[in-house]
C-alpha positions in Angstrom: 0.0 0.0 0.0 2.9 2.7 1.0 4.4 2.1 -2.7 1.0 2.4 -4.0 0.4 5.7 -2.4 3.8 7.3 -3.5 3.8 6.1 -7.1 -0.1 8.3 -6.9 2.0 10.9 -5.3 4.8 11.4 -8.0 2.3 10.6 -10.8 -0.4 13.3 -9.8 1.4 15.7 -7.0 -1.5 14.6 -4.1 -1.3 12.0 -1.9 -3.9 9.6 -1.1 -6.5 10.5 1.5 -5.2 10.6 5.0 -7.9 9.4 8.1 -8.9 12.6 9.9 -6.6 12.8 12.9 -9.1 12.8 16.2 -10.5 15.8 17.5 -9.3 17.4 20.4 -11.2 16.5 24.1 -13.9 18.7 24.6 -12.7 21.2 27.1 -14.2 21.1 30.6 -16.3 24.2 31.3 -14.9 26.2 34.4 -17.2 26.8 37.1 -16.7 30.9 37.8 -17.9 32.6 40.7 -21.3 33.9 41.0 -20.6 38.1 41.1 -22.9 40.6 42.1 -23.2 44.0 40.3 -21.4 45.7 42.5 -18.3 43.2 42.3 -18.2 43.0 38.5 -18.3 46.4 37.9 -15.2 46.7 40.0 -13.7 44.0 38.5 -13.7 45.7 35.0 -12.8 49.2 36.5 -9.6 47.9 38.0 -8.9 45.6 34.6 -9.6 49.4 32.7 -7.1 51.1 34.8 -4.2 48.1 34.5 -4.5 49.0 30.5 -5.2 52.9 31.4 -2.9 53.4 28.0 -5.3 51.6 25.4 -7.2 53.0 23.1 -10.2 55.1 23.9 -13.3 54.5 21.5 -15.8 57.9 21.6 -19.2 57.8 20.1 -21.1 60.8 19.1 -24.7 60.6 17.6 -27.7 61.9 17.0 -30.5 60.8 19.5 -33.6 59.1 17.7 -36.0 61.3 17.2 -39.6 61.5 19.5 -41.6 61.7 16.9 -41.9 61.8 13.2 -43.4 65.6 13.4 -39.9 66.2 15.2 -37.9 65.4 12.0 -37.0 68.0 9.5 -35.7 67.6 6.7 -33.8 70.0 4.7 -32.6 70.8 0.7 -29.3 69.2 2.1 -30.2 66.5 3.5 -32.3 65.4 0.5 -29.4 66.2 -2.3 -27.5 63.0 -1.9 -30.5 60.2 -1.7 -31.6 58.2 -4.3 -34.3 60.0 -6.8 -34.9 57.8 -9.8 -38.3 57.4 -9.3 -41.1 60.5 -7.1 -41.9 58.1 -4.7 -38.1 57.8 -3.3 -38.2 61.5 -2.3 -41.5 60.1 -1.0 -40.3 58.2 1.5 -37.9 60.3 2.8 -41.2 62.1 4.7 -41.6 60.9 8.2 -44.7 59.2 8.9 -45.5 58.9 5.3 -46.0 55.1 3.6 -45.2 54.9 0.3 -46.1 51.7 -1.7 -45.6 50.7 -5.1 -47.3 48.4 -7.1 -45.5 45.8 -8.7 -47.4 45.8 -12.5 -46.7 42.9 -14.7 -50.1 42.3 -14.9 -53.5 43.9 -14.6 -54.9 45.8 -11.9 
């Protein structure tokens, strides 16, 4: 068999199929401590001040707005959408459903 498989080898540039070696044991899941609030907040506070020199990540958003009469939209904010068709300017109102019908046949 071993001569077999390395005349296949120099003939075709693969070797013949090798058994799959076991998996690995299933590693045992660690029991951790039950923490409270309190005592895993301060667990991440001390691990944030042990890497005080990493990278800070800042957001800074708009907050959703309360209602759709709250939204306004301007000349600006509508120059860069999409506008092949009326109805994409359309939906761009809040609180206003715009549906189109999919034709193909009759209505």
């Amino acid at each position: 068999m071993y001569l077999f498989a390395q005349l296949i080898k120099t003939l075709f540039g693969f070797g013949l199929a090798q058994p799959a070696p076991a998996p690995p044991p299933a590693p045992t899941p660690a029991i951790l401590p039950f923490l409270s609030d309190a005592e895993l907040e301060a667990a991440a506070t001390k691990e944030a001040e042990k890497t005080s020199g990493a990278e800070t990540i800042e957001i800074v958003s708009d907050a959703p707005a309360a209602s759709a009469s709250s939204v306004r939209l301007d000349r600006d904010a509508l120059q860069f959408r999409s506008r092949t068709q009326p109805s994409d300017i359309l939906r761009q109102v809040p609180g206003l459903v715009v549906s189109q019908h999919a034709g193909g046949g009759k209505s």
